[in-house]
C-alpha positions as CSV (number, residue, x, y, z in Angstrom):
1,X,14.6,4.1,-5.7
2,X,16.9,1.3,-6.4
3,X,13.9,-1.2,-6.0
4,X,12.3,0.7,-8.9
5,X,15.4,0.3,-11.2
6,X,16.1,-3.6,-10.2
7,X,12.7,-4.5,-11.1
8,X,11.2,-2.4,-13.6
9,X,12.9,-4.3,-16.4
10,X,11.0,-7.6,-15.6
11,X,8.1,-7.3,-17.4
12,X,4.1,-8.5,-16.7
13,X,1.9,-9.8,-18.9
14,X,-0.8,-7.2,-18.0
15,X,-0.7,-3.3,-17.5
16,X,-1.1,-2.8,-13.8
17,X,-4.7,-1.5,-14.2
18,X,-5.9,-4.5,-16.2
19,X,-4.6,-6.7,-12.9
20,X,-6.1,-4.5,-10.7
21,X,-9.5,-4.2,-11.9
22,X,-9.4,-8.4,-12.8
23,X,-8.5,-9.5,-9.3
24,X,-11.2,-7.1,-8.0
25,X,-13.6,-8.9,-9.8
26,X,-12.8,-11.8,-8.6
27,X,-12.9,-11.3,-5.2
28,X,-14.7,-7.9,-4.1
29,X,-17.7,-6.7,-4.8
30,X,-18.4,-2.5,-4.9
31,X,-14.6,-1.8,-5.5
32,X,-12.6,-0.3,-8.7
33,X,-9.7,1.0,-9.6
34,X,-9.4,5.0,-10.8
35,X,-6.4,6.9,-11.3
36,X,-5.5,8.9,-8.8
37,X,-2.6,11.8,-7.2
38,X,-1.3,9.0,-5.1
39,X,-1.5,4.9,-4.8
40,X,-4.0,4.5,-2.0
41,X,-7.1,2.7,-1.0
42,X,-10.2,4.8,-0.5
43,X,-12.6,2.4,1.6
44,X,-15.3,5.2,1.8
45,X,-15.4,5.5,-1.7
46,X,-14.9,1.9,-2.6
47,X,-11.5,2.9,-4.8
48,X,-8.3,1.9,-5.6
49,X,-6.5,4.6,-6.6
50,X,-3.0,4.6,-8.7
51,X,-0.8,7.1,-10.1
52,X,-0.6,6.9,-13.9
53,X,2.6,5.5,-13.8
54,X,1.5,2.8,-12.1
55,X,-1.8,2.2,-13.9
56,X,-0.3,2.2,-17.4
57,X,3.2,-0.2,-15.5
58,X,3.9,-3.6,-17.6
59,X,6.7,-4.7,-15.1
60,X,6.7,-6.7,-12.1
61,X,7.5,-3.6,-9.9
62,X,4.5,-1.6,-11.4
63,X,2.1,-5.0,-10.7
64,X,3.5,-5.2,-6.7
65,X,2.1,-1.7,-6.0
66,X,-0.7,-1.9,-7.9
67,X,-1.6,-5.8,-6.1
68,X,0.0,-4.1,-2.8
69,X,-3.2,-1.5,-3.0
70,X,-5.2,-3.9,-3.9
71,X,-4.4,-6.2,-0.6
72,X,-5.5,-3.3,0.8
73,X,-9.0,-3.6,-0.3
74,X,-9.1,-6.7,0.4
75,X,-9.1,-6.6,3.6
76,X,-12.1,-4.8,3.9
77,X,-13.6,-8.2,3.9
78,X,-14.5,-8.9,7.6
79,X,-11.5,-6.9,8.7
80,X,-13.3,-3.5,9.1
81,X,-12.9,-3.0,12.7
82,X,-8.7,-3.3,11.8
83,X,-8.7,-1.9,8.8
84,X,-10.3,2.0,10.3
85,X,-7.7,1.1,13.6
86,X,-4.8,0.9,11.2
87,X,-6.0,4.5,9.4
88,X,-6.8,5.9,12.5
89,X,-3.3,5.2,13.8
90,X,-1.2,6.2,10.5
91,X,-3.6,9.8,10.7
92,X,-2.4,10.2,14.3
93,X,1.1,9.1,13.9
94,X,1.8,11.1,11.0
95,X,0.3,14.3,12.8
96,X,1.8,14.1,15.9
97,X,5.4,13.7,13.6
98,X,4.2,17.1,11.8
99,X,3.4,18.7,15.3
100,X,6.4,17.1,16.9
101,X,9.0,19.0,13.9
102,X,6.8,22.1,14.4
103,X,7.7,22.0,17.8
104,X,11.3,21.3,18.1
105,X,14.0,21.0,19.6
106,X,11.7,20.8,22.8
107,X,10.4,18.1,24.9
108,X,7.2,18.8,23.9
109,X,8.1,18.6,20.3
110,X,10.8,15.5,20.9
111,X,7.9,13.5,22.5
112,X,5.5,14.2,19.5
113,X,7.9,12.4,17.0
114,X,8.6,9.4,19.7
115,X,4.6,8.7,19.5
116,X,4.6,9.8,15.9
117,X,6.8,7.0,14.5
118,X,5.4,4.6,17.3
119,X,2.0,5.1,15.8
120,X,3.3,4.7,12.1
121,X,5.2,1.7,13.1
122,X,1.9,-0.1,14.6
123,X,0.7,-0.2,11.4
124,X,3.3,-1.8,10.0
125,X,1.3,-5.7,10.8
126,X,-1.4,-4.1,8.7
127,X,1.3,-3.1,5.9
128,X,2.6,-6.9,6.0
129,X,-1.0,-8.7,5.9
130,X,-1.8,-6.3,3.0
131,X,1.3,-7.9,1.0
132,X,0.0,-11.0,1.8
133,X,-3.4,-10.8,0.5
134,X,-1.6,-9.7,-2.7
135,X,0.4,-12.2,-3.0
136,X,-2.2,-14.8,-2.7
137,X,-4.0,-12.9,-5.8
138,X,-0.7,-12.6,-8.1
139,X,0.0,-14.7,-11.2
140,X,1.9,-17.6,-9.8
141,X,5.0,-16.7,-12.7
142,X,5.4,-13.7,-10.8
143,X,5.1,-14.7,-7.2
144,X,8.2,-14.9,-6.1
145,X,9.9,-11.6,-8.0
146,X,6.8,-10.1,-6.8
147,X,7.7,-11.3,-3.3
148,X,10.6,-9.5,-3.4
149,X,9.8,-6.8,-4.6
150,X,7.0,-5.9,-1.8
151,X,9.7,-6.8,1.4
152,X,12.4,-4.5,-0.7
153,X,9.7,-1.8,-0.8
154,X,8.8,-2.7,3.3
155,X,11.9,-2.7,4.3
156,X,12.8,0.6,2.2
């Protein structure tokens, strides 16, 4: 939360949408950008989806989740093979932590949140290389804030 307030007041010279859809141009082919429940990447679908809040953003915060997405898409590019590993593994982790707190306290259910969070917290490479390919698509002005901003929101 506090990442939101420090950065929200630096403002972009494009809504978060506009930068979204432009750097897909550039450098994907089949991919846009649609407004959607949740920020996310749907590869199946070919879509980059953000909330409206994001999509309609001006500030530097609002442009690092938007390129953050965005990173993600981009490495659909030769990366497939990683990219289905890395959703495969969040799915899994994040279900055995939902069967893990149905089950507890018990071993059972104690060893379903170990494997959980180790599963969630393989991805995390994945996570990282997706804030690099964003950061190698950014306006150069807002590089470094926008830097910041994305380890803030990694290491939040």
């Amino acid at each position: 939360m506090w990442v939101y307030f420090r950065f929200r007041p630096i403002l972009a010279e494009e809504e978060a949408e506009v930068f979204a859809e432009r750097v897909l141009r550039l450098h994907m082919s089949g991919f846009r950008v649609e407004r959607g429940w949740r920020n996310g990447v749907s590869y199946a679908d070919r879509v980059v989806r953000l909330t409206s809040p994001v999509m309609r953003g001006r500030s530097v915060y609002h442009l690092a989740i938007a390129a953050h997405e965005v990173g993600h898409a981009l490495q659909w590019r030769g990366e497939e093979a990683w990219v289905r590993s890395a959703n495969g593994a969040l799915t899994a982790g994040f279900g055995f932590l939902v069967l893990g707190f149905a089950l507890a306290p018990s071993s059972l259910g104690g060893g379903s949140v170990l494997l959980g969070y180790a599963l969630v917290a393989s991805t995390y490479p994945f996570e990282a290389d997706a804030n690099r390919e964003a950061l190698n698509v950014v306006p150069p002005q807002h590089r470094e804030e926008l830097r910041k901003v994305l380890q803030a929101l990694s290491s939040s």
